[in-house]
MOPAC internal coordinates of N, CA, C and O (Angstrom, degrees):
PM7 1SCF
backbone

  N    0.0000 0     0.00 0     0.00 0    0    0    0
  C    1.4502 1     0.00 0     0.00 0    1    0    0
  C    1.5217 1   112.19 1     0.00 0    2    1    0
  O    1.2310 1   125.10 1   160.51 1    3    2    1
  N    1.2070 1   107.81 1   -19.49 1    3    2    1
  C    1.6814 1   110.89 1   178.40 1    5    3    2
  C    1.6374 1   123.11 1   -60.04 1    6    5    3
  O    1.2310 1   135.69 1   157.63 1    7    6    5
  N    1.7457 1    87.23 1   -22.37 1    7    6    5
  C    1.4363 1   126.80 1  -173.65 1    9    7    6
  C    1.8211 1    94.88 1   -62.94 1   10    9    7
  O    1.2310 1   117.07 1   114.78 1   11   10    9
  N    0.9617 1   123.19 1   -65.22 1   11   10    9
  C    1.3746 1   120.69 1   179.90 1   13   11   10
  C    1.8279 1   136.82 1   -67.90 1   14   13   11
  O    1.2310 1   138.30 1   162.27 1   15   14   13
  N    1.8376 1    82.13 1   -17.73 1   15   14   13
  C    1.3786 1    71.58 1   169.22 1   17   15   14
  C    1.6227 1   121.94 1  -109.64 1   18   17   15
  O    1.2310 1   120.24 1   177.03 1   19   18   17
  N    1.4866 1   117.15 1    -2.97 1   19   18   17
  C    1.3549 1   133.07 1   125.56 1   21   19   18
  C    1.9229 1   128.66 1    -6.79 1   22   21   19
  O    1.2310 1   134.28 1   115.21 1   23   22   21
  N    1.4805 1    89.99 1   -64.79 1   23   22   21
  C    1.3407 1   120.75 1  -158.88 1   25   23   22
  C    2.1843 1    92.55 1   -85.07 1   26   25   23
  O    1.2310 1   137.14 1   131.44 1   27   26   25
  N    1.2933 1    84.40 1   -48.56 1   27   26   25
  C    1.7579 1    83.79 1   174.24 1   29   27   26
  C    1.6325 1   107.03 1   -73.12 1   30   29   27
  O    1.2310 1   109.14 1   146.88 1   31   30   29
  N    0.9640 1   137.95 1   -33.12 1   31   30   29
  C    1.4529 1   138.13 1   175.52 1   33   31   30
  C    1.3623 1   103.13 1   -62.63 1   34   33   31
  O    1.2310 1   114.89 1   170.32 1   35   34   33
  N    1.0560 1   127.30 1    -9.68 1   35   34   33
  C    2.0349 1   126.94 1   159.97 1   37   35   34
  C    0.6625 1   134.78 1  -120.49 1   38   37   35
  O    1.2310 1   121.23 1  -179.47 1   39   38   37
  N    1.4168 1   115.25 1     0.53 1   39   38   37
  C    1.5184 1   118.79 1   158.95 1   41   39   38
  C    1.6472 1   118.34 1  -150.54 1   42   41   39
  O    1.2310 1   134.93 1  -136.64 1   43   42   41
  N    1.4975 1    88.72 1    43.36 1   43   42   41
  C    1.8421 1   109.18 1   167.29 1   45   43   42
  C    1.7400 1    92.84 1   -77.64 1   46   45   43
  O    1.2310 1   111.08 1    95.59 1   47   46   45
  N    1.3461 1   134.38 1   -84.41 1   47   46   45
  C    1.3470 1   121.38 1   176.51 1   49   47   46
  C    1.5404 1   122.52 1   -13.25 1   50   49   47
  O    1.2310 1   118.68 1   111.88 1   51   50   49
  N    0.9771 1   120.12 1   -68.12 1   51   50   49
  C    1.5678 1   131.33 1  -179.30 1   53   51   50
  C    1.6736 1    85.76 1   -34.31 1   54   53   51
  O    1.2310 1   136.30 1    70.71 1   55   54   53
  N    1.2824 1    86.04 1  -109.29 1   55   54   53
  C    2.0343 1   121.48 1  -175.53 1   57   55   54
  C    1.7575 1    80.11 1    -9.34 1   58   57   55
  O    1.2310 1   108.16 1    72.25 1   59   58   57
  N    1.2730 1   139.73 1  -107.75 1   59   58   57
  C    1.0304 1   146.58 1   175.73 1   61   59   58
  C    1.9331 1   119.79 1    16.11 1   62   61   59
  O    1.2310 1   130.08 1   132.67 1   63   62   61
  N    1.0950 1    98.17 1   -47.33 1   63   62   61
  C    1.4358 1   107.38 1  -171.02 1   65   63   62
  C    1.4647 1   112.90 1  -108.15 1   66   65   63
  O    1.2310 1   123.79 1   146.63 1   67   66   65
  N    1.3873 1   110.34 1   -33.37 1   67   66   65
  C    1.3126 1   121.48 1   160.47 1   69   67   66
  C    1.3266 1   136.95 1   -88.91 1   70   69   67
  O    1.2310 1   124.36 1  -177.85 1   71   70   69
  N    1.4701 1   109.24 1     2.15 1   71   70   69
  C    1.2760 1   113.15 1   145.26 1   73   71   70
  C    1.7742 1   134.20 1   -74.84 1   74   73   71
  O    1.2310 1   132.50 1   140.52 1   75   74   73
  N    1.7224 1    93.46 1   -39.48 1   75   74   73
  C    1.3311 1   124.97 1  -173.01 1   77   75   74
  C    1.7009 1    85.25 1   -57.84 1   78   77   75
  O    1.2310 1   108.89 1    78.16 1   79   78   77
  N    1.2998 1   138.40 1  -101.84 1   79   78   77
  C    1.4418 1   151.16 1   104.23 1   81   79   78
  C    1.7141 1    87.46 1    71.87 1   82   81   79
  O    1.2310 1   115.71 1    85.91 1   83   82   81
  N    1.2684 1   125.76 1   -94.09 1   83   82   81
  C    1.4153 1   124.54 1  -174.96 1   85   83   82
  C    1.6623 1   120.22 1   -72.72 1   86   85   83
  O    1.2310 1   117.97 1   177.45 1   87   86   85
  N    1.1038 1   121.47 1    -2.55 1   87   86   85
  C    1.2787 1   143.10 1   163.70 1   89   87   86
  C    1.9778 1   102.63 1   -90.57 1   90   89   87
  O    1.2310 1   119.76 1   171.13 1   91   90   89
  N    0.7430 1   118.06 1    -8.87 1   91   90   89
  C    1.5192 1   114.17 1   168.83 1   93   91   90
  C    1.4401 1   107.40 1  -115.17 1   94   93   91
  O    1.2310 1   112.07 1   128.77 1   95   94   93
  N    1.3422 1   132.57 1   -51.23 1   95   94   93
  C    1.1808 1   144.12 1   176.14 1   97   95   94
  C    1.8167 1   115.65 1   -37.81 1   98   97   95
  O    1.2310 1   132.42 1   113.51 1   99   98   97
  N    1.4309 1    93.61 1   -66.49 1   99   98   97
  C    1.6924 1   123.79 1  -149.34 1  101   99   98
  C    1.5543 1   111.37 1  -112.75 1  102  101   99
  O    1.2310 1   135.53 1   172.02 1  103  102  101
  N    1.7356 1    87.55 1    -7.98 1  103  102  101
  C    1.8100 1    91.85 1  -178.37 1  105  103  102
  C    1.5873 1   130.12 1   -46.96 1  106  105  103
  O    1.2310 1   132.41 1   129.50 1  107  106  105
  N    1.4769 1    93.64 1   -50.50 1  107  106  105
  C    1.6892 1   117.41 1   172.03 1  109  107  106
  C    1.9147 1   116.66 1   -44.24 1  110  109  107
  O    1.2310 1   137.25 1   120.73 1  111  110  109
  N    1.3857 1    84.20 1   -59.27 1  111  110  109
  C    1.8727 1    88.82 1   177.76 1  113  111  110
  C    1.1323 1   120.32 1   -82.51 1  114  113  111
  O    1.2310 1   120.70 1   151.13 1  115  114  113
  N    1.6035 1   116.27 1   -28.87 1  115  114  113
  C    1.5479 1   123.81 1  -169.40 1  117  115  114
  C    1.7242 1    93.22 1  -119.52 1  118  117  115
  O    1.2310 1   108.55 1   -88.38 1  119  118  117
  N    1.4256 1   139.03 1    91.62 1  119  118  117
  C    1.6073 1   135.05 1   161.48 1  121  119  118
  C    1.0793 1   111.92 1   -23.43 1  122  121  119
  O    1.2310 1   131.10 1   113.20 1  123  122  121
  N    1.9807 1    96.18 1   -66.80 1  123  122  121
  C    1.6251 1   116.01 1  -178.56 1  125  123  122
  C    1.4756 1   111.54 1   -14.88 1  126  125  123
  O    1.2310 1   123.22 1   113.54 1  127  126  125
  N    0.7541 1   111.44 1   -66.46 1  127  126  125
  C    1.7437 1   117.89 1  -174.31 1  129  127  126
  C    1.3398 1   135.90 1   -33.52 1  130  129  127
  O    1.2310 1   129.59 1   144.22 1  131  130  129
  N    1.5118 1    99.12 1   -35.78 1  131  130  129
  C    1.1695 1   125.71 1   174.60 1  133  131  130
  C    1.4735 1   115.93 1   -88.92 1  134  133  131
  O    1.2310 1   120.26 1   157.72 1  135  134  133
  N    1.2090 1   117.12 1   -22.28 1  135  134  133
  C    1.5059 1   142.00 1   157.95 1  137  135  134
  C    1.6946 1   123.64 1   -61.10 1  138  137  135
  O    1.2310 1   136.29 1   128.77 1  139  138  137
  N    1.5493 1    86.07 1   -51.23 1  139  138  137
  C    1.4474 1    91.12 1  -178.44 1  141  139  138
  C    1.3860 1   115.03 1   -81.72 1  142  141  139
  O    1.2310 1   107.03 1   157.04 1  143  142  141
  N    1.1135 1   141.76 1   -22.96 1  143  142  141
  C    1.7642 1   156.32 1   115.75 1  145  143  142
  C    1.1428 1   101.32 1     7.80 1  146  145  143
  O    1.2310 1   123.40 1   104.01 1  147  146  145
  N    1.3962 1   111.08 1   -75.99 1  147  146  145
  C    1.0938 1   120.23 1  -148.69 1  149  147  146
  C    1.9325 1    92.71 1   -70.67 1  150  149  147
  O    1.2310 1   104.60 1    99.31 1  151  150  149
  N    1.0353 1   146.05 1   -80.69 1  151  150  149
  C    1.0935 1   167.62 1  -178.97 1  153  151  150
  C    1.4927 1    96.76 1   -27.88 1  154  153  151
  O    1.2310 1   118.62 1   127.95 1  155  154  153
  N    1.4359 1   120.24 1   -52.05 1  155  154  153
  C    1.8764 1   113.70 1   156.76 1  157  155  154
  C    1.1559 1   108.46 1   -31.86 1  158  157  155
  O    1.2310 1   115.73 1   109.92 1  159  158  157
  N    0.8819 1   125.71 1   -70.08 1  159  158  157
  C    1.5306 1   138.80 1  -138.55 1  161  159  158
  C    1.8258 1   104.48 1   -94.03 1  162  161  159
  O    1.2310 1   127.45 1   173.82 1  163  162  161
  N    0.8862 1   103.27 1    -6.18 1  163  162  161
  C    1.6673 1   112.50 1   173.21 1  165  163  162
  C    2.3740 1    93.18 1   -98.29 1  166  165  163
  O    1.2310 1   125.32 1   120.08 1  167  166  165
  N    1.0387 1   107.39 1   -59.92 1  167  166  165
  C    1.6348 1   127.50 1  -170.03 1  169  167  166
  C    1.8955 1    88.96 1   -49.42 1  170  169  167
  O    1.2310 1   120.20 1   126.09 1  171  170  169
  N    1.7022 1   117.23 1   -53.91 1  171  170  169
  C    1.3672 1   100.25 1   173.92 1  173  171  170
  C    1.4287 1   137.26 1   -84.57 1  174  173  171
  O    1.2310 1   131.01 1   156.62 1  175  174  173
  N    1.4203 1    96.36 1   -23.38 1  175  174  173
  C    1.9763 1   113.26 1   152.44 1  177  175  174
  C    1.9115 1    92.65 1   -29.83 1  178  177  175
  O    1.2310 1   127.15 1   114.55 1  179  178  177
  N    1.1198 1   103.85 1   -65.45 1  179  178  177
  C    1.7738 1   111.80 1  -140.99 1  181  179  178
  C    1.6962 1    88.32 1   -58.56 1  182  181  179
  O    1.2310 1   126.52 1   130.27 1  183  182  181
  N    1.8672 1   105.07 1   -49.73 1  183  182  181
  C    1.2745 1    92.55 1  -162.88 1  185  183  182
  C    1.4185 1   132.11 1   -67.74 1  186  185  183
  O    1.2310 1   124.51 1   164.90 1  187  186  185
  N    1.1457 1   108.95 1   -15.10 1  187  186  185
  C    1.2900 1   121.60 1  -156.19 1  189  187  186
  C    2.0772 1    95.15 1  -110.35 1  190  189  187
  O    1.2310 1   107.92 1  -154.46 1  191  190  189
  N    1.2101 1   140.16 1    25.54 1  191  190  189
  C    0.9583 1   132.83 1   156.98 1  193  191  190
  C    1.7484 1   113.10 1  -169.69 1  194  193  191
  O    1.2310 1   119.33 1  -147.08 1  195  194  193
  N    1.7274 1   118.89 1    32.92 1  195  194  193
  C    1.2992 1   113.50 1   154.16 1  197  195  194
  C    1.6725 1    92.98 1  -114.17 1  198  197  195
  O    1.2310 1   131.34 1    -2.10 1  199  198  197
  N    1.6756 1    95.72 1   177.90 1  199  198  197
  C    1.7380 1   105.32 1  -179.37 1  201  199  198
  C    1.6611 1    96.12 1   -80.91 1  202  201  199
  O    1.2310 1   114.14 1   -30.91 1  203  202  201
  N    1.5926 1   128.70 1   149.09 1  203  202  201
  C    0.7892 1   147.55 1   155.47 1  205  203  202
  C    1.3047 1   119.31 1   -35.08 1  206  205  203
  O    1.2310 1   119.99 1   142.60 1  207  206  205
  N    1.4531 1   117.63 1   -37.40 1  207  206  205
  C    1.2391 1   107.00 1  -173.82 1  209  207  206
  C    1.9370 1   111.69 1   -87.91 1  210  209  207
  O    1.2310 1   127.17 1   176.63 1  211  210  209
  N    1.6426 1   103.80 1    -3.37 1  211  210  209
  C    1.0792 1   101.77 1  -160.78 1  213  211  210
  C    1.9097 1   105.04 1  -110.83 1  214  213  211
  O    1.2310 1   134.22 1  -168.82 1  215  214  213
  N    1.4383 1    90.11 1    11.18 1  215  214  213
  C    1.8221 1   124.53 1  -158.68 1  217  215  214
  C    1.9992 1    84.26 1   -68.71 1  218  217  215
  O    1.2310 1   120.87 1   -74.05 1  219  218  217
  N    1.5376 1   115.95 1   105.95 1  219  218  217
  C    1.3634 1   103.06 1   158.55 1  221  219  218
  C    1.9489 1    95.88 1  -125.21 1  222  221  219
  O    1.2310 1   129.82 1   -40.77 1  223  222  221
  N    1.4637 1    98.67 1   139.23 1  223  222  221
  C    1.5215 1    96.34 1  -167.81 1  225  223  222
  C    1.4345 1    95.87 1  -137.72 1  226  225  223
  O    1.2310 1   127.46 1   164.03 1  227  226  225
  N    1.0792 1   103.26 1   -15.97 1  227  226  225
  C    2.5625 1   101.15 1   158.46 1  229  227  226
  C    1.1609 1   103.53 1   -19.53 1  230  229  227
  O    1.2310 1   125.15 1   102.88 1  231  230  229
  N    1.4554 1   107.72 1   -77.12 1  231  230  229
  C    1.8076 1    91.26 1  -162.17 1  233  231  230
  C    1.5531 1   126.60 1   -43.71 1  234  233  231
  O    1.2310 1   133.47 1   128.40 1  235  234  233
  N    1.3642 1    91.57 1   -51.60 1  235  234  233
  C    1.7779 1   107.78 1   159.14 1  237  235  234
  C    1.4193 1   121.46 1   -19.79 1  238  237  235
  O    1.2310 1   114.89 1   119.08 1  239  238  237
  N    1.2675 1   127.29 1   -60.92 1  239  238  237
  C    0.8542 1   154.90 1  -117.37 1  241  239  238
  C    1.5557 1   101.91 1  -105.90 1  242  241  239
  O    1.2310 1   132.85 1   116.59 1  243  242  241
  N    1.8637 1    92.78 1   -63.41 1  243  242  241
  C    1.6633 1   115.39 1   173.72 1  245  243  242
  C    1.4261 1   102.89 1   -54.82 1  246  245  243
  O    1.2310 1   116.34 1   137.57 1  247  246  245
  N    1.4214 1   124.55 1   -42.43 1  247  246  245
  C    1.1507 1   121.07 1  -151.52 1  249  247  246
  C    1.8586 1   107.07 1   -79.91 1  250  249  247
  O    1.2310 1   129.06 1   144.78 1  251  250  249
  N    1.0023 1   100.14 1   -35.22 1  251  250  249
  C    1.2580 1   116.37 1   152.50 1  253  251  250
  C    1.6088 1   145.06 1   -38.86 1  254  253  251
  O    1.2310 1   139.33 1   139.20 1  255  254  253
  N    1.4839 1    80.12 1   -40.80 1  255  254  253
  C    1.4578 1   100.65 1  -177.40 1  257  255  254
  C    1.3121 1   111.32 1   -79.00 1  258  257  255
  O    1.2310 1   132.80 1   118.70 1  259  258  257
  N    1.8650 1    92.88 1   -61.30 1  259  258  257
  C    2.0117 1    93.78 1   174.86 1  261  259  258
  C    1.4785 1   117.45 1   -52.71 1  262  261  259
  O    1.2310 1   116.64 1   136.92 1  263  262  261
  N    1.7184 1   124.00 1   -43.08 1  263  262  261
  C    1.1200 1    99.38 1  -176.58 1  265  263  262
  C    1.5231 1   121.18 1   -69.08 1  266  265  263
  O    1.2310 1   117.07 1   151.55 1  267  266  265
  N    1.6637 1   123.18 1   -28.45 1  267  266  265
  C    1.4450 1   100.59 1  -169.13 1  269  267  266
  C    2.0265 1    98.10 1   -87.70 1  270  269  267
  O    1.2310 1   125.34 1  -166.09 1  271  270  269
  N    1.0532 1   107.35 1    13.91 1  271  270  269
  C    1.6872 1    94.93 1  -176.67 1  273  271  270
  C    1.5027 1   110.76 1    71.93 1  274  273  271
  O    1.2310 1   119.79 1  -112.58 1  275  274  273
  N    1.2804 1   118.01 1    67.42 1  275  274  273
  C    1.3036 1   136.69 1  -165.85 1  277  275  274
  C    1.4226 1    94.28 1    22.90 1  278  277  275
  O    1.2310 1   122.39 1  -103.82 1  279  278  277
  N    1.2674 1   113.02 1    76.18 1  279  278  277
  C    1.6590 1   101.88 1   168.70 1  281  279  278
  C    1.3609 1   128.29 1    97.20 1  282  281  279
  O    1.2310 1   123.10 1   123.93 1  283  282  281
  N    1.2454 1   111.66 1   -56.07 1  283  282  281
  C    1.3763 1   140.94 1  -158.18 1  285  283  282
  C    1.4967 1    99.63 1   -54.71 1  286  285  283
  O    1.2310 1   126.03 1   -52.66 1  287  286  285
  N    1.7336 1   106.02 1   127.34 1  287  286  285
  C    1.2095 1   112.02 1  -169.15 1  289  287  286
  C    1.5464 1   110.49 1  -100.80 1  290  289  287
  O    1.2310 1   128.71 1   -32.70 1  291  290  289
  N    1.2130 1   100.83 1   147.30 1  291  290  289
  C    1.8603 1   107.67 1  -172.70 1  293  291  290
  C    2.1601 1   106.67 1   -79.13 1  294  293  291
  O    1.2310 1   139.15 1   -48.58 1  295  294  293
  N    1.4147 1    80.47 1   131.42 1  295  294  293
  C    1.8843 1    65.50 1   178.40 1  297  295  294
  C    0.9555 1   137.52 1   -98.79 1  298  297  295
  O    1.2310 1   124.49 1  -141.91 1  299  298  297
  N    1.6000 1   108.99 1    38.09 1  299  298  297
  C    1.6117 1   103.00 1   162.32 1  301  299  298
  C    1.1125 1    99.21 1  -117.85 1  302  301  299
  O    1.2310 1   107.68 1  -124.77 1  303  302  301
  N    1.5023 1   140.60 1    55.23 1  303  302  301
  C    1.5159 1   160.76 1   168.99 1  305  303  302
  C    1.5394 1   112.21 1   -93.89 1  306  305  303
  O    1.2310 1   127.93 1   -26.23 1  307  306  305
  N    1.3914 1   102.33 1   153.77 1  307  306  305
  C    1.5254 1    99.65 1  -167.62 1  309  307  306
  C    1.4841 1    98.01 1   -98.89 1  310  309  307
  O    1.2310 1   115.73 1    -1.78 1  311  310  309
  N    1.2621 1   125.70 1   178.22 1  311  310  309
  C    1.9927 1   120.03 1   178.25 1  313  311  310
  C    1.4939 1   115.00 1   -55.73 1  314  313  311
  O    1.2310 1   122.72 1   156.22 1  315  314  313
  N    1.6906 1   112.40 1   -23.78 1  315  314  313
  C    1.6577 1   117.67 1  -177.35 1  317  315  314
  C    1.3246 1    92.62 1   -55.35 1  318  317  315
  O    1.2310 1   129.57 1   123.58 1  319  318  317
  N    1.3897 1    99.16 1   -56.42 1  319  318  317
  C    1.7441 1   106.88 1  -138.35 1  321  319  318
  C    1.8666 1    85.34 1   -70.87 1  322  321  319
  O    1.2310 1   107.73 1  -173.89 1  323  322  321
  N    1.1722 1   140.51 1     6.11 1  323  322  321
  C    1.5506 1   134.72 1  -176.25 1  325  323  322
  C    1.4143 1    99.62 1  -108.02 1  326  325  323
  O    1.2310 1   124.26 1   122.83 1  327  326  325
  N    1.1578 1   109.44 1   -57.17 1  327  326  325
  C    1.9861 1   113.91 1   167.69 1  329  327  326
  C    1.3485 1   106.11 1   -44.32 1  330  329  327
  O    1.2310 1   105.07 1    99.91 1  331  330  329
  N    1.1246 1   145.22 1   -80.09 1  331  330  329
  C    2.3045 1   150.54 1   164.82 1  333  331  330
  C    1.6064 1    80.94 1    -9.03 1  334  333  331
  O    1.2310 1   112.36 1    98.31 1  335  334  333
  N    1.2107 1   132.03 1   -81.69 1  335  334  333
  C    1.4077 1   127.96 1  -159.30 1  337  335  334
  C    1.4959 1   119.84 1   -80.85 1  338  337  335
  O    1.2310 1   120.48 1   154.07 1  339  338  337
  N    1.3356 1   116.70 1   -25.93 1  339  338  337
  C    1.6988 1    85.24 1   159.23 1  341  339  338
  C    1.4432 1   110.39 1   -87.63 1  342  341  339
  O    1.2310 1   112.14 1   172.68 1  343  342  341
  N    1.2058 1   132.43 1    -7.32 1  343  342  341
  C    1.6590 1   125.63 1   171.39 1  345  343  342
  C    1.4484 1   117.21 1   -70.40 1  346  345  343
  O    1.2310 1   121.76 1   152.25 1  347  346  345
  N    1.4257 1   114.24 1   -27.75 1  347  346  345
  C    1.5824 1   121.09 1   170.27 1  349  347  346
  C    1.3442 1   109.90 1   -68.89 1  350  349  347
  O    1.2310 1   124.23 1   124.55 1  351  350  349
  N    1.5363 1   109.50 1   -55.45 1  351  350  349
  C    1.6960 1   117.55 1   168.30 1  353  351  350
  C    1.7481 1   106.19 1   -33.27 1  354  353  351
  O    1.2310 1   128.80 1   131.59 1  355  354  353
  N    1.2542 1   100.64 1   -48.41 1  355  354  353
  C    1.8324 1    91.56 1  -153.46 1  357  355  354
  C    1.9088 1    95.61 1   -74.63 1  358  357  355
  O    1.2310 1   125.61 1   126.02 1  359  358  357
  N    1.4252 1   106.82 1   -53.98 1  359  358  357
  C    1.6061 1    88.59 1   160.93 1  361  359  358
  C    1.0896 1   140.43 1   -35.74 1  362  361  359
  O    1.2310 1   114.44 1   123.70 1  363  362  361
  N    1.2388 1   128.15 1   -56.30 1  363  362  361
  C    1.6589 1   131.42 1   154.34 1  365  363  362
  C    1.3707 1    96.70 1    -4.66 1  366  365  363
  O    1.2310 1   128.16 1    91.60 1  367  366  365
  N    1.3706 1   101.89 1   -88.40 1  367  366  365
  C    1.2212 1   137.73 1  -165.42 1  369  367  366
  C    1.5638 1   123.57 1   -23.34 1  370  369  367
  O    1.2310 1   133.50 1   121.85 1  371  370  369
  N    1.8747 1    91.51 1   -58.15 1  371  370  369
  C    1.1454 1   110.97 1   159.72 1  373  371  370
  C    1.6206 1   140.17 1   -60.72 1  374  373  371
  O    1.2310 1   123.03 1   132.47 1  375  374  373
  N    1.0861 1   111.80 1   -47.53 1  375  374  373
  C    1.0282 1   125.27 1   176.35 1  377  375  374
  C    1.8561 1   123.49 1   -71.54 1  378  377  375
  O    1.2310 1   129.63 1   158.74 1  379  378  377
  N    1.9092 1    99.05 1   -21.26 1  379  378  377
  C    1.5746 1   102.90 1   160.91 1  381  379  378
  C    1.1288 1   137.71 1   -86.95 1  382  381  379
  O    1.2310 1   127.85 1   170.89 1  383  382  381
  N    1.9195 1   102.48 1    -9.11 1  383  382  381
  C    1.7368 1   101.68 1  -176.18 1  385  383  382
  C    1.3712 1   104.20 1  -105.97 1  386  385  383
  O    1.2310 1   120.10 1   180.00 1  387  386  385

């Protein structure tokens, strides 16, 4: 789990602005966005002030998953809105192995 919050300590900036960013952009056509924002920003709440050992971020994670469709990016999205989702992907990722 150290693994993720590592991994968020380098690309909390990014995620941060490029969430904000496709949540203004893409909000209207794509909700998700505004969803998935929101759900960042709850996932780094958690990380950044429970104990590690007590760090459960699955739900997070799932919830995440179902809404963007494991990921899967919509194609009338701009490159932000494709970068937010493979950077969430790689967290997943991170944070499960």
């Amino acid at each position: 789990m150290a693994n993720i919050q590592t991994w968020l300590g380098r690309n909390s900036e990014k995620l941060d602005l490029y969430t904000q960013a496709i949540s203004n952009v893409h909000g209207r056509s794509h909700p998700e966005a505004i969803e998935v924002r929101e759900i960042y920003q709850e996932l780094q709440s958690k990380i950044k002030h429970e104990e590690l050992d007590h760090l459960d971020l699955d739900e997070l994670f799932q919830t995440l998953r179902k809404l963007t469709h494991q990921y899967q990016v919509p194609d009338d999205v701009c490159p932000t809105y494709k970068e937010v989702y493979h950077l969430l992907a790689e967290a997943d990722k991170v944070y499960h192995d």
